[in-house]
N, C-alpha and C positions, 0 to 999 in steps of 0.2 A: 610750481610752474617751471619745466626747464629753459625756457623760451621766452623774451620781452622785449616785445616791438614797438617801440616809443614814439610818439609820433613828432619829434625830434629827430634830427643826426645824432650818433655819440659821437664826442669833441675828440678826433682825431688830433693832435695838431699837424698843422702843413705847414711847417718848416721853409724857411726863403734857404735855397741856397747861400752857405758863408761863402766866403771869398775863400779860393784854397790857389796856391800858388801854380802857376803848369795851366789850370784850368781854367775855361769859360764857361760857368752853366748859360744854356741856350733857354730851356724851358723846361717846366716838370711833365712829363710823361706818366706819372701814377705814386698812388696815395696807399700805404697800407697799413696795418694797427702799429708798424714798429717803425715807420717814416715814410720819406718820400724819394721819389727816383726822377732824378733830374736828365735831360738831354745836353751834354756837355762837351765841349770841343776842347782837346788837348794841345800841347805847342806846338807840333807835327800839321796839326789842322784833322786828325782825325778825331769823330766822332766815338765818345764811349757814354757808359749808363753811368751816374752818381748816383752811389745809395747814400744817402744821408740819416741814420740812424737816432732816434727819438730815445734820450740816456737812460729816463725812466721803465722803457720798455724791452729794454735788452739788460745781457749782463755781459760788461763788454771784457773780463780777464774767460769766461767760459768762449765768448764770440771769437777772440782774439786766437784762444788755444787753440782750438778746431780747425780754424781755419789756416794754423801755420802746420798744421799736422799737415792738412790735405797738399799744401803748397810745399811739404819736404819732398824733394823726387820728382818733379813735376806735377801739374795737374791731372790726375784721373780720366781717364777717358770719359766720356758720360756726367762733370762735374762743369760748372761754370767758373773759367781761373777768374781770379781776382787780378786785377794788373797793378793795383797800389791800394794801398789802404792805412787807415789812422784809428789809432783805438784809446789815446787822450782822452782824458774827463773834458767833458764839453765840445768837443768834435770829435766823432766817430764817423769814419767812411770808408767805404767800396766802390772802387771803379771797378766796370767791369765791360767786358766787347756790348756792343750794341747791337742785340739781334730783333733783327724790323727789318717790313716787308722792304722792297727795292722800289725806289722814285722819289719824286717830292714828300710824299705822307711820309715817310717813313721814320720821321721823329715824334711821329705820336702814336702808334702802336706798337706794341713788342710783339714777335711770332712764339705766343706763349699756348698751351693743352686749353686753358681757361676759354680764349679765344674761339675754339671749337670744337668744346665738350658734347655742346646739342648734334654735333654731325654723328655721335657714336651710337651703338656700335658700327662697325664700316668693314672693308676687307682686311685691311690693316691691323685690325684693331691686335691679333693676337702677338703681330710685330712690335706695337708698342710697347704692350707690357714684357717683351721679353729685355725691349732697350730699358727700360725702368727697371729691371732688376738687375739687369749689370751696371747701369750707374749706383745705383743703391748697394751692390755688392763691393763697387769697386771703392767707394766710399768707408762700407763697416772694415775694407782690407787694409784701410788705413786708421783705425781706431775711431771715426769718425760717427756719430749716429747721426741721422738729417732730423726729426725728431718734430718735422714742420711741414710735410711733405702733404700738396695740394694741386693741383690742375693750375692755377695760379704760378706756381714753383717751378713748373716745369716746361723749359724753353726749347726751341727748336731751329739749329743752325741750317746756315747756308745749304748744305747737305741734306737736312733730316731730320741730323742726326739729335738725340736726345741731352739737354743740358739742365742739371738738375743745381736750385739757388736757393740760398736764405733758407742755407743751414744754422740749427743751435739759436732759432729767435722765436719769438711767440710764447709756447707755454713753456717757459722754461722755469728752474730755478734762477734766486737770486733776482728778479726782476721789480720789480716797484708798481707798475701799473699794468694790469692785461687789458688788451681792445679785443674783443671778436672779429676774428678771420674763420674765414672758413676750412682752415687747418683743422680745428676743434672736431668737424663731423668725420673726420679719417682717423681720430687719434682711437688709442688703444683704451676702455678704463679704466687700468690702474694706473696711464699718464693723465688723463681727465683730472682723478683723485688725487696723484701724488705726481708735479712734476718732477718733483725731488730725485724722483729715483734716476734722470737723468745719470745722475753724477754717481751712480750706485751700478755702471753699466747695464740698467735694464734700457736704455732705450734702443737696444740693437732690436729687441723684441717690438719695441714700440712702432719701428721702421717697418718688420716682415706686418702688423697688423695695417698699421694707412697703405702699406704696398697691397693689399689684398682687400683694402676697401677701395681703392682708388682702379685695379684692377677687374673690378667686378662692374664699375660703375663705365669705364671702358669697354667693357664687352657687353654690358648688359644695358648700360644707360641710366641707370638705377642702382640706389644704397642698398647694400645686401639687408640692413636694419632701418625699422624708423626711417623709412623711405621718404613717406607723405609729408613727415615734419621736416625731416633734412631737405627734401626740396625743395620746400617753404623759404625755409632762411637761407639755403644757399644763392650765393649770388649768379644774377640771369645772365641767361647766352650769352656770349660775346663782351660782359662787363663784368671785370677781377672783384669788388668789391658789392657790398648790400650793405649799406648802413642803417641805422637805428634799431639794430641787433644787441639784446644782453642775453647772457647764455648764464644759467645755475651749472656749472661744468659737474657737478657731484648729482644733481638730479640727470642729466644726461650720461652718465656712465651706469646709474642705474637703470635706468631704460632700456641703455643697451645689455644690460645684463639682465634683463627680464625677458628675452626675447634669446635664448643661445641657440635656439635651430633658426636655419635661413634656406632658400628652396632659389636653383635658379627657374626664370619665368619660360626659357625656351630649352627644351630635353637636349642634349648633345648629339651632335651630325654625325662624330666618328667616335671610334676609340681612342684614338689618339687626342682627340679633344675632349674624354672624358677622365685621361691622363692628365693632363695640361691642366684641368680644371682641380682636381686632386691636389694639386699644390696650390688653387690660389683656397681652397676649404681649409688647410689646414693655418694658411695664416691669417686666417677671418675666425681662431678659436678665441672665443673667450678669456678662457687660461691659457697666461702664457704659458705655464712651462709647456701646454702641449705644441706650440707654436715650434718652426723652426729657430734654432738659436740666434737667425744671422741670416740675413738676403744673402751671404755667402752659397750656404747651403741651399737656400732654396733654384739660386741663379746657377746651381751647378747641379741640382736638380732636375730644371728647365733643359740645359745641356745634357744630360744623360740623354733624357725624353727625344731631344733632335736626333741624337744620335745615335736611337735605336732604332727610330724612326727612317735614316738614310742607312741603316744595315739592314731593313726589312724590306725597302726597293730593290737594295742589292741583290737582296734573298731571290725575291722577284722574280727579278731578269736572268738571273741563274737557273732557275725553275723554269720560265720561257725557252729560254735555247735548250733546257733537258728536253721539252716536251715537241722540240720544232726538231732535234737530232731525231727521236722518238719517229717521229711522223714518216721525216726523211727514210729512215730505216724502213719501214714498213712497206713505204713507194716500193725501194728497191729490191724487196723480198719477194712481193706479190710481182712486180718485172720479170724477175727471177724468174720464179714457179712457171711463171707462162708458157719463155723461153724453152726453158727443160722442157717441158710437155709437149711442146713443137718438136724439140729436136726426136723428141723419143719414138713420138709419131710418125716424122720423115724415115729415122732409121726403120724402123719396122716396115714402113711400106717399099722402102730400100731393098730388105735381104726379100721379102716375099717376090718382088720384081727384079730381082736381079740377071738372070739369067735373060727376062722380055727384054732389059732396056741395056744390056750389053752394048747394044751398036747403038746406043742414044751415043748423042752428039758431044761433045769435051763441054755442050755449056753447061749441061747437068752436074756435072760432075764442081764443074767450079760456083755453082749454085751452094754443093752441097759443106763444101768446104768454108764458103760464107758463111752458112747454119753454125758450121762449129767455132769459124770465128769469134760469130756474134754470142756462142754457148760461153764464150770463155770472158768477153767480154761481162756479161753479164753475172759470172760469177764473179770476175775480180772485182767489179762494184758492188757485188751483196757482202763481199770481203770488207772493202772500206768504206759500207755503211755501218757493218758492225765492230768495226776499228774507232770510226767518230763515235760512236754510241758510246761505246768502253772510255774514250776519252773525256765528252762528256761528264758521265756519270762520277770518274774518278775528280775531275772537276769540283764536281759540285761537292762531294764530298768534302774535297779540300777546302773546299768555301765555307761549308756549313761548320766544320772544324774551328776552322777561323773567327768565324762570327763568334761562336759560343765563348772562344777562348778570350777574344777580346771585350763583348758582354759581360761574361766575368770577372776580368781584365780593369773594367769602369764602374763595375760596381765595389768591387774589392777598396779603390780608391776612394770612392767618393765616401763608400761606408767609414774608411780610415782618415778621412781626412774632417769627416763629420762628429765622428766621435773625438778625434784628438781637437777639434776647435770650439767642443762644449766643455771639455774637460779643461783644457788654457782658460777660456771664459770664467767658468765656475772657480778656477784656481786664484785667478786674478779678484776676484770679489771679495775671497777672504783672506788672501796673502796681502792684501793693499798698505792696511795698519793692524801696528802690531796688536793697539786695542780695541778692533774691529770684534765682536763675538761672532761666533759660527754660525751660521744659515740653520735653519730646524731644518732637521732629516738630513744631516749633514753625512752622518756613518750608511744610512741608508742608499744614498746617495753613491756614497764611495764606493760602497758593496756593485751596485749595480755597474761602476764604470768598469771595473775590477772582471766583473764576472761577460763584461762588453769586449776588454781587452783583450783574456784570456780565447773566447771564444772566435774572435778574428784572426788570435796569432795560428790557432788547432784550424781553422778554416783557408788558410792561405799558406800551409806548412809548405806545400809543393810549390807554391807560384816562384821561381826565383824572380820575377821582375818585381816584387813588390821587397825586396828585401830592404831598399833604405823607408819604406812604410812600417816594416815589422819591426825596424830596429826604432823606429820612435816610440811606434807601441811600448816597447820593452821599458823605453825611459819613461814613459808616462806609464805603466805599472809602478816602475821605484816610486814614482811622484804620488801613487796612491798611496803607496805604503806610507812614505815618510806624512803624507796629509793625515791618517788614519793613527799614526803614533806606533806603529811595527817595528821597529828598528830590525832584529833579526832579517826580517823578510825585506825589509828596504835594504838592507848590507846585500843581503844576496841578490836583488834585483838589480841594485845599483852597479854590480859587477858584471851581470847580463847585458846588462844595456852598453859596456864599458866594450865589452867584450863584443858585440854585434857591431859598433860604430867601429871597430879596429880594423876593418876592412872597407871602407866607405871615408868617402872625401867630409871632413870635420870642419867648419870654418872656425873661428875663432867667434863668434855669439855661441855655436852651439860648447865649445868647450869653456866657455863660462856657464854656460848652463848645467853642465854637468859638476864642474867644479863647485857651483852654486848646490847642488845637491848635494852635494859631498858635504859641506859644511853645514845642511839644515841633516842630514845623519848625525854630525857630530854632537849637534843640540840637540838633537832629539837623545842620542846616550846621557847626555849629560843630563837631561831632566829629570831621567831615570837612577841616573849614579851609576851608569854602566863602566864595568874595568874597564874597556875597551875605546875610552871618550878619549884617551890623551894620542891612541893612535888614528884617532879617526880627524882628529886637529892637524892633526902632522899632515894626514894625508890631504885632506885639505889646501892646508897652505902650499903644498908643494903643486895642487893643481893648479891656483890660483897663479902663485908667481911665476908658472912656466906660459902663461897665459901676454902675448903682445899688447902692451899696452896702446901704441897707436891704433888696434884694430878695434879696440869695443870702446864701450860710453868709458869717455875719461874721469866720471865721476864714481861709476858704478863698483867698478876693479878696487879704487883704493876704498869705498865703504865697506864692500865684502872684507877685506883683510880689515880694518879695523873694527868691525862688529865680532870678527873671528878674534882679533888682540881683546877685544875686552870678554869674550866671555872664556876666553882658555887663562885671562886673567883671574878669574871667578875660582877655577879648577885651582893655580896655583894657589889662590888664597886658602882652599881649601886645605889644603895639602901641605900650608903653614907657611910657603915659600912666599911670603909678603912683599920683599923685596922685587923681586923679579914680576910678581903680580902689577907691582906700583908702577913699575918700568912699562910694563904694555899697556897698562890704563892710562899711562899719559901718554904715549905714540897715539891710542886710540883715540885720546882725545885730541891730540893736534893734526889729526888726520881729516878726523868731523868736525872740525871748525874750521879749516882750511876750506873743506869741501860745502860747509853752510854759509861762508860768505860769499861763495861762487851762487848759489842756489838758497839763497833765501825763500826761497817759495815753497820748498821741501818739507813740510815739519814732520815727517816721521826724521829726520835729522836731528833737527834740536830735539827729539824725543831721546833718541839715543845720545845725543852727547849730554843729555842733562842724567841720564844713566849711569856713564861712563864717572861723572864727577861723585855721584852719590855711591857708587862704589868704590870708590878711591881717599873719599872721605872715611867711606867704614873702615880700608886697612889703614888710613893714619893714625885713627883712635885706637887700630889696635897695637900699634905701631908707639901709643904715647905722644905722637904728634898733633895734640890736640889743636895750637894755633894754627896749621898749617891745613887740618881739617876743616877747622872752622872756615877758612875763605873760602876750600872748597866747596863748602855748603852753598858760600854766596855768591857762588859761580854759575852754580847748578841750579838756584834759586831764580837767577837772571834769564836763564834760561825756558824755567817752567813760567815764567812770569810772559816769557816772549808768548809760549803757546798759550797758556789760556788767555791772554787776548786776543789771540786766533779763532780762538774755540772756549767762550767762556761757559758755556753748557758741561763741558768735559768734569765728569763727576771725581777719574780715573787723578787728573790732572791737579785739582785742586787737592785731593788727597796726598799727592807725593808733593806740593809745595807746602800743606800745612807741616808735616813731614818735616820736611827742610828747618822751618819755623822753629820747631820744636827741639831739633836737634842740636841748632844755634843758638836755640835759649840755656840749652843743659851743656854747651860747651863754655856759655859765658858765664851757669852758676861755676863749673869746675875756677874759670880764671879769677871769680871775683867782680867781675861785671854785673852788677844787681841793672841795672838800667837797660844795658843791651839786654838781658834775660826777659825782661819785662817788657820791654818792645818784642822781641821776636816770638813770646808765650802770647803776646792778648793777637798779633798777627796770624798765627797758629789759631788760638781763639777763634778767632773772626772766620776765616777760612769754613773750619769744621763746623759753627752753626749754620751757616749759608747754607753747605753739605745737606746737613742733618733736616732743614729745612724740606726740602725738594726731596731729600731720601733719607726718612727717619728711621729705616729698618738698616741701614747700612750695618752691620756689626763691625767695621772695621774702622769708621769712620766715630763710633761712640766709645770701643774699647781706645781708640787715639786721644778723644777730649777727656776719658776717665784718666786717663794717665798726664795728659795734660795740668788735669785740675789738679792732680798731684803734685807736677813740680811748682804750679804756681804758688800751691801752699808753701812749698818750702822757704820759695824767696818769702811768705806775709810771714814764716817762721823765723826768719832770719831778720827780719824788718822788726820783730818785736809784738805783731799782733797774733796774737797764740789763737783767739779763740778762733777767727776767721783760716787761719788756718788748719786748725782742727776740722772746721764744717768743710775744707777743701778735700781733706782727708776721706771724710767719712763719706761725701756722696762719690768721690770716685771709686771709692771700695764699695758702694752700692751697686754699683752699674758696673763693676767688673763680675761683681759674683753673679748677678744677674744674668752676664753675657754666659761666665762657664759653668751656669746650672743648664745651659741650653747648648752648650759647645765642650763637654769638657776636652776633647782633643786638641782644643786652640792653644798650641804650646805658650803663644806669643802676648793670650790672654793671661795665662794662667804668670806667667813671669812678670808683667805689669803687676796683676795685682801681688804675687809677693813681696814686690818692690815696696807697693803703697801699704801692704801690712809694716813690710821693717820700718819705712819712714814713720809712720804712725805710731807706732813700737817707739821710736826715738822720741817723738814728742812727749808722750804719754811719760816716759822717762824721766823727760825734762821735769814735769811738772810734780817728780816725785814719787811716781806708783812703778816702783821698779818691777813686781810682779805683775803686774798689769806690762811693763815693755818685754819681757822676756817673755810671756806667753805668746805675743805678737810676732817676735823677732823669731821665735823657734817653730811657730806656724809656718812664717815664710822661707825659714829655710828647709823645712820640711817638703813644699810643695818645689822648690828649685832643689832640692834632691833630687823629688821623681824628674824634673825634666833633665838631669845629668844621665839619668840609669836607662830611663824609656828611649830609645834610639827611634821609636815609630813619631814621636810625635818631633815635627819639624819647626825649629823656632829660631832662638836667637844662635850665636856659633858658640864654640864649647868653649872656645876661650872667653869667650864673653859672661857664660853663665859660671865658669871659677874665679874671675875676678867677681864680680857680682858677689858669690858666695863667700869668698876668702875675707872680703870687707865684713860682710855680715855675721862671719863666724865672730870676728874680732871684735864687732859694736855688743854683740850677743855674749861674749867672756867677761866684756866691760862692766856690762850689766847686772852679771852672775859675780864677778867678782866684788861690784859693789855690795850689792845684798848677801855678802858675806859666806857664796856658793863655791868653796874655793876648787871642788874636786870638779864643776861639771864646769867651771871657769876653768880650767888646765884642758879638759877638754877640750873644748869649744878653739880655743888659743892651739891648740895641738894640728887640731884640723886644718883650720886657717891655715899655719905653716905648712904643712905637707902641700895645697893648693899654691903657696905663694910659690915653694920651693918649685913644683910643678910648671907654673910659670916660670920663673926664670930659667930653667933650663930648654926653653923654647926660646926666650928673647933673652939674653945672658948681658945686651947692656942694658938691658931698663933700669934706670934710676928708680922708677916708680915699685918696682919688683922688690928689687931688692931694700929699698928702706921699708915696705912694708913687710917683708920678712923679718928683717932686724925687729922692728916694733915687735911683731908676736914672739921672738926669741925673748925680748926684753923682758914682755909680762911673764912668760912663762917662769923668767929667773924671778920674777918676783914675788912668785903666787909658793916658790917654793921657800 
C-alpha cells in the first residue's frame, strides 16, 4: 500500500512561538510537516512571516548553506528573500515579507498557487509556468536545488509576480523525522528512493521533474501520473495542508515508474503550444539523465521558443507590406495600360481628322495636351510603383537574412551554453573528493562531450560573434582530455584554449581556472612518470603566482600552490633530492593548516594535509630521522582521526590511519620503545579487523594485518615468548602467499612477505636450525631481488628495498658463517657492502650507512 489514511491527524507538532528579540509574534497563519508560520510584527511596526522550524525535521547546516548561497549577491528575482534568520540547535528561524491579501484578513491568508490551484487551467496558465522556470533557473544559477517545490511553495507579490519558498526542507538528507506534505507527489523517483542524492548534485534534475509535474497540473488541472491517487491525498482547494496522510515513498516511486508514458487530455491549439509543451515532456521523463540538466536550460529553452515566436510575427508583417506593395503595383499598371490605350486612340483619330478639325477651336487642342500630361503622369507612377516593389522586396530579403542569422545566432548559444553547463555539472560530481570513484560510463560519457565539443567548434567555424563561446569550448575539450587521463592531447588543447583566450577580456576566476588546469596536466604527467612533469610544475606555479590574490577565493589560490608544493615534493623525493622535498612538504603543510583552521568544514583539507605529513614522514625515515618521523606520523594520525569522525564509514580513511599505527609501532621497535609499539600495533590491529569486518575481500587491508601480525611477533619475540611468536609468523606468511598466488604483481605484497620470510628465518635461527634460517633468509632475498631488477612492478622506493636488502644480506652471511659456510658467507657480506657503499654515496652523512658498512668490511676481514 503506498498510501495510509489514518483516521487520526499525524502528530505535526505546532510550535508556540519563542520569544525572539526585534519581534512580536501576532498569530500562527499555517502549519506544515517542517513547522509553523507565525504573523509577526517587527520594531519598525511592520508586519513579516516567522518561520519557525521543527529541529527534527530539517537539517539545519544543509538549510543554512543554501540559503546564504541564494542571499550572496542579492536575492534572485523570482526567490522569497529571507530578511533575518537563526540556524542554532534549538531555534531555527526565517522571517520573511508577508505576502496576504490587502485589508483587515490579511493576516490570515497568504497569496500563495495552493490557494487557487482548482481555478486552473485559465488564460494565464502558460505565463505561470514560464515565471516558475525562471525562478527555478535563477535559483539552480546560484547552486541552489529547491528540491521541495509545491503549489503550497509558491507565493505571489503585490505585482504577480512569482515568489518561490522553503527551499532544501522536507525530503531531504540528514533529517530525523519526515511528515507527508504534498511536495512528495511532484517529487522525481530516484528523490522519493534516495534523498541522499541531494548532496550528490542530482537535485537540479529533481527541480526540472516537480517543474514538469507541477507544470502539467497548471495547464492541465491534472497529475501527468497516478492522477486519481494523487488527487486523493492532495490537499483540497483552497487549504495548504491534508492530514492523516502516510506515504510508503518507495512504493510510490515505483508506481510512478510503472506507468512512463503519460498522454495530455486536450490535443494542442497551435504549434507553438505544441513547442512549449515538448519541454515540459521532456522534464516529466522518468530517467533522469534524459531530463534537462537544470531549469537553466530548460527556462532558456522556453526563451528561444518566445523568441522565435516574435521573429515569425516579424516574418509576418514583412510578408504583409510585400504583398500590399504587390497589389499597389498592379493598381497602378492596370491605370497605366488604360491610359496608353486612350492616348493611342485619341492620337489615331487625331491624324485621320486632322485636316477636318484644322479650324477646330485652341480648346481641342489644349484637351489634347492634357491626354499627354495625364500619359506622363501616369507613367511616372507605374515608375514608382515599380521603384516601391524593388524596395520592398530588397527589404524583406534583408529581413529574412537577419532572422535566419540571428536564429542561428540563439541557437549556437543556447546549444554552447547547454553543453558546457552538463559538462561543469558532470565535472563537479567527480572532481568534488579526491576519494569519490568515477560515475559508470564515465569514458563513455567523455567520448560523447568530446565528440559534442568538436562538432559545435566545425559548426560555428564562421560565426565570429560567437568567438568567446568557442574559446570556452576549446577549454572544456583540454578539460576532457585531462578528465579522460590524455595528457599529450590535453598539453596541446590546453594551449589552444591559451591561445583563443589571448585576445578576449580574461578575469582573474577565469585565469585560475586555467592555471588550475595547468597544474591537474602536471599530475596527470606525473602519474604517468612523464619527462616533461618537472616543466609542466614550473609552468604552473608561474600561472598561479601571476594570479591577484585580492581577486579570487582567498582560500582557493594558496591551496592550489600547496597541493602543487607537495606533490613536485613527491618528484623531488624521487629524484633523491630529499632535502629540498622536505622543505616544500613543510610550506605545504603550513599552508593547509593555516588554511583548515580558517575553514574547518573543508575535509578534502585535512585529507590532504594528513597527506602532506605521511609523506614527509617517509623522507625522514629515509633521511635516518626516525624521531622526528615518528611525530610526524602523530600529526597526521590527528588528522585522519579528525575525519573519520566525520565519516566513520570511510573504508579509504581508516586504512591510512591503521597505516599510521603501524608505522609508529615499527619506529618505536627501531627506538626501543616495546610499550609504544604495542599500543600503536593492537591500535593498528583494531582498526584493520573493523575494516576486514564490512570488507573481507579488501586485499590491501589483509596483506596490511599479515604484515602487521609480523611485527607483533617480533615484539612476543623480543619479550621472550618464542612460541606465540612463531604462530605470529606463520599465519601472516599464510595470508601473504595467499594474497600473491592471486596477485603476483603486487610488488608491495610480495616484499611484506619477504620480510616475514627473513624474520622467521631469524627465529628459527634462534632456536638453532641454522639450515632451516638460511633457506628462509635466501628465499626472501631472492624474491626482493626480482623486485630491484623488475622496474614494471611498482612498490616500495629503491632506496628502501637496498637498505631492506643490505640488512639481510648481512643476517644471511651471519648465518652462513655460523654454519661454517665460509665462501657463500664472504659472499653474501660482499653484497651487503657494494649496497651499503651504494647508499652512502647518496646520503654521505648517515651515521647509519656508514657504521653498517664498517660492520660488513669487518666480517669480511674476518672470514679471511
Amino acid at each position: 500500500m503506498d498510501w495510509r489514511v489514518t483516521n487520526y491527524p499525524i502528530m505535526v507538532p505546532v510550535m508556540e512561538a519563542p520569544h525572539i528579540e526585534g519581534l512580536r509574534p501576532q498569530k500562527r497563519i499555517g502549519v506544515g510537516g517542517c513547522g509553523s508560520v507565525f504573523h509577526a510584527v517587527d520594531e519598525d511596526g511592520k508586519s513579516v512571516a516567522l518561520k519557525i522550524f521543527d529541529q527534527k525535521a530539517i537539517s539545519r547546516e544543509l538549510l543554512q548553506r543554501m540559503t546564504e548561497r541564494l542571499e550572496v549577491g542579492g536575492w534572485p528575482q523570482g526567490v522569497m528573500p529571507v530578511e533575518s534568520a537563526a540556524f542554532e540547535e534549538g531555534q531555527t528561524y526565517w522571517t520573511m515579507p508577508l505576502v496576504g491579501r490587502a485589508g483587515p484578513e490579511a493576516e490570515a491568508l497568504p497569496r500563495c498557487l495552493q490557494r487557487s490551484i482548482q481555478d486552473y487551467p485559465k488564460e494565464d496558465s502558460w505565463a505561470l509556468v514560464k515565471s516558475l522556470a525562471c525562478a527555478l533557473a535563477a535559483m539552480h544559477e546560484r547552486r541552489v536545488a529547491h528540491g521541495n517545490l509545491k503549489p503550497g511553495n509558491v507565493f505571489f507579490a503585490e505585482n504577480g509576480a512569482v515568489l518561490l519558498s522553503d527551499w532544501a526542507i522536507g525530503n531531504m538528507p540528514g533529517i530525523k523525522q519526515f511528515n507527508f506534505t504534498d511536495a512528495v507527489l511532484y517529487q522525481a523517483p530516484e528523490q522519493l528512493r534516495n534523498p541522499a542524492g541531494y548532496l550528490e548534485e542530482k537535485g537540479y534534475r529533481w527541480d526540472v521533474f516537480a517543474f514538469g509535474v507541477l507544470s502539467y497540473r497548471i495547464l492541465t488541472g491534472r497529475f501527468p501520473r497516478c492522477h486519481d491517487t494523487f488527487i486523493f491525498v492532495a490537499p483540497p482547494p483552497g487549504e495548504t495542508r491534508k492530514e492523516g496522510i502516510q506515504a510508503d515513498l518507495t512504493k510510490v516511486s515505483c508506481n510512478l515508474e510503472a506507468q512512463p508514458e503519460f498522454t495530455w487530455p486536450v490535443a494542442s491549439g497551435s504549434e507553438q503550444e505544441t513547442d512549449w509543451r515538448g519541454w515540459i515532456d521532456r522534464c516529466l521523463q522518468l530517467d533522469a539523465a534524459q531530463r534537462p540538466f537544470s531549469m537553466m536550460e530548460v527556462a532558456a529553452g522556453l526563451e528561444a521558443l518566445e523568441k522565435r515566436i516574435e521573429a515569425d510575427a516579424e516574418r509576418e508583417g514583412l510578408l504583409d507590406q510585400r504583398r500590399r506593395a504587390e497589389k499597389r503595383a498592379s493598381a497602378f499598371f492596370g491605370a497605366a495600360a488604360l491610359l496608353v490605350a486612350a492616348v493611342v486612340l485619341i492620337g489615331g483619330l487625331w491624324q485621320l481628322s486632322n485636316e477636318n478639325h484644322k479650324r477646330k477651336t485652341a480648346g481641342l487642342e489644349t484637351k489634347t495636351m492634357e491626354a499627354e500630361a495625364s500619359f506622363m503622369r501616369a507613367e511616372a507612377s507605374v515608375m514608382q510603383a515599380a521603384s516601391e516593389k524593388e524596395v520592398a522586396q530588397n527589404r524583406m530579403k534583408q529581413a529574412e537574412s537577419l532572422l535566419s542569422y540571428e536564429r542561428d545566432l540563439a541557437i549556437s548559444r543556447l546549444e554552447a551554453s547547454r553543453s558546457i553547463g552538463d559538462h561543469l555539472f558532470a565535472w563537479a560530481m567527480e572532481k568534488g573528493n579526491r576519494r569519490l570513484p568515477p560515475l559508470d560510463g564515465r569514458e563513455l560519457r567523455l567520448k560523447r562531450l568530446e565528440r559534442y565539443f568538436e562538432d559545435f567548434l566545425s559548426r560555428t567555424a564562421d560565426i565570429k560573434d560567437l568567438r568567446d563561446e568557442r574559446a570556452k569550448v576549446r577549454l572544456q575539450l583540454a578539460e576532457v582530455s585531462l578528465a579522460a587521463g590524455d595528457a599529450p592531447q590535453a598539453s596541446r588543447r590546453l594551449k589552444e584554449a591559451i591561445n583563443a583566450w589571448k585576445d578576449l577580456p580574461m578575469d582573474a576566476e577565469m585565469r585560475l581556472r586555467m592555471a588550475t588546469n595547468s597544474l591537474l596536466l602536471a599530475l596527470l604527467r606525473q602519474s604517468v612518470s612523464d619527462p616533461e612533469t618537472k616543466a609542466d610544475f614550473l609552468a604552473a606555479r608561474q600561472a598561479l603566482e601571476s594570479i591577484p590574490k585580492s581577486e579570487v577565493d582567498a582560500d582557493r589560490l594558496p591551496q592550489l600552490l600547496a597541493i602543487l608544493d607537495f606533490n613536485e615534493a613527491k618528484l623531488f623525493a624521487a629524484g633523491g633530492d630529499d632535502a629540498k622535498a622536505l622543505e616544500q612538504l613543510l610550506r605545504a603543510t603550513q599552508t593547509l593548516n593555516s588554511i583548515a583552521d580558517h575553514r574547518p568544514d573543508l575535509a578534502i583539507l585535512r585529507s590532504e594535509l594528513a597527506a602532506c605529513y605521511l609523506s614527509s614522514a617517509t623522507i625522514l625515515d629515509a633521511m635516518g630521522s626516525l624521531g622526528d618521523a615518528r611525530e610526524v606520523r602523530a600529526l597526521a594520525t590527528t588528522e585522519l582521526l579528525k575525519l573519520s569522525k566525520a565519516d566513520p564509514e570511510n573504508a579509504a580513511l581508516r586504512l591510512d590511519l591503521a597505516g599510521c599505527y603501524t608505522a609508529m609501532a615499527e619506529s618505536a621497535i627501531l627506538s626501543g620503545d616495546v610499550g609504544a609499539a604495542e599500543s600503536n600495533s593492537n591500535e593498528a590491529m583494531t582498526l584493520l579487523d573493523q575494516l576486514l569486518v564490512s570488507q573481507p575481500d579488501n586485499a590491501e587491508a589483509v596483506a596490511r594485518k599479515a604484515a602487521l601480525l609480523g611485527l607483533r611477533a617480533g615484539v612476543m619475540r623480543d619479550k621472550g615468548f618464542a612460541a606465540e611468536a612463531m604462530d605470529g609468523y606463520n599465519e601472516g606468511i599464510r595470508i601473504l602467499e595467499a594474497i600473491k598466488a592471486s596477485a603476483p604483481q603486487n610488488a608491495m605484497v610480495s616484499f611484506r612477505l619477504a620480510m616475514l620470510w627473513w624474520q622467521k628465518g631469524r627465529m628459527i635461527g634462534i632456536s638453532g636450525d641454522r639450515s632451516g634460517e638460511i633457506a628462509l633468509i635466501q628465499k626472501a632475498r631472492d624474491l626482493m631481488g626480482k623486485l630491484e631488477t623488475d622496474s614494471s612492478m611498482r612498490g616500495p622506493r629503491p632506496e628502501q628495498l637496498q637498505n631492506s636488502g643490505a640488512y639481510l644480506l648481512g643476517d644471511l652471511g651471519h648465518a652462513m658463517q655460523l654454519e661454517n659456510q665460509k665462501e657463500e658467507a664472504t659472499k653474501a657480506f660482499s653484497e651487503a657492502a657494494v649496497l651499503w657503499e651504494n647508499l652512502l654515496a647518496s646520503r654521505p652523512q648517515s651515521e647509519e650507512y656508514s657504521e653498517a658498512l664498517s660492520w660488513c668490511r669487518q666480517r669480511l676481514k674476518d672470514l679471511r
